[in-house]
MIZA-673135 format. One record per residue (C-alpha): residue number from 1; residue in three letters; x, y, z. Coordinates in Angstrom, 1 decimal, m for minus. Example, Ala and Ser with C-alpha at 12.3 -4.5 7.8 and 13.67 -1.06 7.14 Angstrom:
<atoms>
<atom n="1" res="ALA" east="12.3" north="m4.5" up="7.8"/>
<atom n="2" res="SER" east="13.7" north="m1.1" up="7.1"/>
</atoms>
This chain:
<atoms>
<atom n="1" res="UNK" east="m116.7" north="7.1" up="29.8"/>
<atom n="2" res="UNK" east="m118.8" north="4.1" up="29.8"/>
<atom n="3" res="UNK" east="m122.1" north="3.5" up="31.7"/>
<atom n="4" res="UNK" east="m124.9" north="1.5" up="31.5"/>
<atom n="5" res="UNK" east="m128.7" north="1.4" up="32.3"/>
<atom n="6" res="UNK" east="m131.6" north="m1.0" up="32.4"/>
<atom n="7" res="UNK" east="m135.1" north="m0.4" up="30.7"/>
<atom n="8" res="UNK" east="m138.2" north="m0.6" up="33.7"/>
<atom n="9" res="UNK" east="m141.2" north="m2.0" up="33.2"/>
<atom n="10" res="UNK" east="m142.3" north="1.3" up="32.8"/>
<atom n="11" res="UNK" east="m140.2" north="2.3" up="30.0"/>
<atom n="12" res="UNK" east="m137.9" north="4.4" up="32.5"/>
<atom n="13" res="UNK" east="m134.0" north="4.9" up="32.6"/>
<atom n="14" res="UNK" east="m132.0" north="6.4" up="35.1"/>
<atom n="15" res="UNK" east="m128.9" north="8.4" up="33.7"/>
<atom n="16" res="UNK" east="m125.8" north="7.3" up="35.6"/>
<atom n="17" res="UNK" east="m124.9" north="9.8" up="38.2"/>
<atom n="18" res="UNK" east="m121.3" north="10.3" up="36.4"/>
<atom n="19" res="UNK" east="m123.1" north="11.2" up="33.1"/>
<atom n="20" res="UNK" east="m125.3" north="13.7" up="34.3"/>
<atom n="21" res="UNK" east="m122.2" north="15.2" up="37.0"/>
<atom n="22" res="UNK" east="m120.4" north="15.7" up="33.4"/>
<atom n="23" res="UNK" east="m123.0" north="16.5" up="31.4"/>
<atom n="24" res="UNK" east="m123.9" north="19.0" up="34.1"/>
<atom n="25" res="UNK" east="m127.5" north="18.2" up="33.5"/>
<atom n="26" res="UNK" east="m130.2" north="18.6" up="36.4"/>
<atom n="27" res="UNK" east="m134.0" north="17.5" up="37.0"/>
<atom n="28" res="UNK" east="m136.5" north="18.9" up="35.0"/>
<atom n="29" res="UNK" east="m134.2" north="19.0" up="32.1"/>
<atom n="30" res="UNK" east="m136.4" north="18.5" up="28.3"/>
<atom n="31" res="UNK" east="m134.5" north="15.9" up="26.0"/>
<atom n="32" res="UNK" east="m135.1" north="15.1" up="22.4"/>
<atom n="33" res="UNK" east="m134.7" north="11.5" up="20.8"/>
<atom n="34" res="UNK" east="m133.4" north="11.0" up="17.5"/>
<atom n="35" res="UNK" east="m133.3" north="7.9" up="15.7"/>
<atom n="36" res="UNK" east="m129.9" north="7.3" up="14.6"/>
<atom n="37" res="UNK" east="m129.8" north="3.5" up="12.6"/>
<atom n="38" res="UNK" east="m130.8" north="1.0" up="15.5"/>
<atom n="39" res="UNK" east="m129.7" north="3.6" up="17.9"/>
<atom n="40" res="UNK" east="m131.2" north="7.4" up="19.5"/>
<atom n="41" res="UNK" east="m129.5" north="9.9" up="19.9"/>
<atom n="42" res="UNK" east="m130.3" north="11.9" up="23.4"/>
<atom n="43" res="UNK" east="m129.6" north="15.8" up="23.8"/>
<atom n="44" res="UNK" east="m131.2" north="18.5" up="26.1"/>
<atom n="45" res="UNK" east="m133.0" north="20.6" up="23.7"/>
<atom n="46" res="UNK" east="m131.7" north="24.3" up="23.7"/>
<atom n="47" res="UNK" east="m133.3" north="26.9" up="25.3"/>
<atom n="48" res="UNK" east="m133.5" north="30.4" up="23.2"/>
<atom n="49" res="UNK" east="m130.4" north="31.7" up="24.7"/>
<atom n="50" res="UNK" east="m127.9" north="29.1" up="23.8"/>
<atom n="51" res="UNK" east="m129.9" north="29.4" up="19.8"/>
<atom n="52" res="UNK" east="m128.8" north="33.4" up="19.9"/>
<atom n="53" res="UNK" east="m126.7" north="33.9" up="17.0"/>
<atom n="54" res="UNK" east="m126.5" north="30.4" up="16.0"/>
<atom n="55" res="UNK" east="m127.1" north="31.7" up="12.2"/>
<atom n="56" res="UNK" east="m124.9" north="34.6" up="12.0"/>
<atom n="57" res="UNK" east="m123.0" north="35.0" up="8.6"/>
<atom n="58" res="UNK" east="m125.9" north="32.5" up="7.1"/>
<atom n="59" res="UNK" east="m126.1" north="33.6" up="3.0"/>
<atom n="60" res="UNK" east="m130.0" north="34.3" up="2.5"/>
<atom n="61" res="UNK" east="m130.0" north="33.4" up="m1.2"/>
<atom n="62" res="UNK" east="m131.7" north="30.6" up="m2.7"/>
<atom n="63" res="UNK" east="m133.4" north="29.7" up="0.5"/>
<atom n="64" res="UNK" east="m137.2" north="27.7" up="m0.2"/>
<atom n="65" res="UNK" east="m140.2" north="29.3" up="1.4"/>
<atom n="66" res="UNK" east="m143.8" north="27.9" up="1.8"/>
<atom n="67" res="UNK" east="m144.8" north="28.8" up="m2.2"/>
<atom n="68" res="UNK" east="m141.4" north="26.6" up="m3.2"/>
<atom n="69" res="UNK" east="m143.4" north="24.3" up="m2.0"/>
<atom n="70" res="UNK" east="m145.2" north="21.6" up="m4.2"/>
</atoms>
């Protein structure tokens, strides 16, 4: 899929209908921007829910704490 979108004057862009119809995205939807080179990287940023879990079978050793620190 390829789609395009123009910069406004006021620093808007619209997200082509076919993105957000497969993306199943709706209004009110939080994103995050990550630089990526002389790109961004756009996602919706997880709610609690989809996070659940995310870490299971994670090894606890050697991990740094705030006194690791320097």
């Amino acid at each position: 899929m390829s789609a395009t979108a123009t910069l406004s004057s006021k620093f808007q862009i619209s997200i082509p209908k076919a993105v957000r119809e497969e993306q199943h995205w709706q209004a009110g939807l939080e994103f995050v921007f990550i630089p990526k080179g002389k790109g961004v990287l756009m996602m919706p940023v997880p709610t609690l829910e989809q996070l659940a879990g995310i870490a299971k079978g994670a090894c606890p050793d050697n991990y740094r704490d705030r006194e690791d620190r320097y």
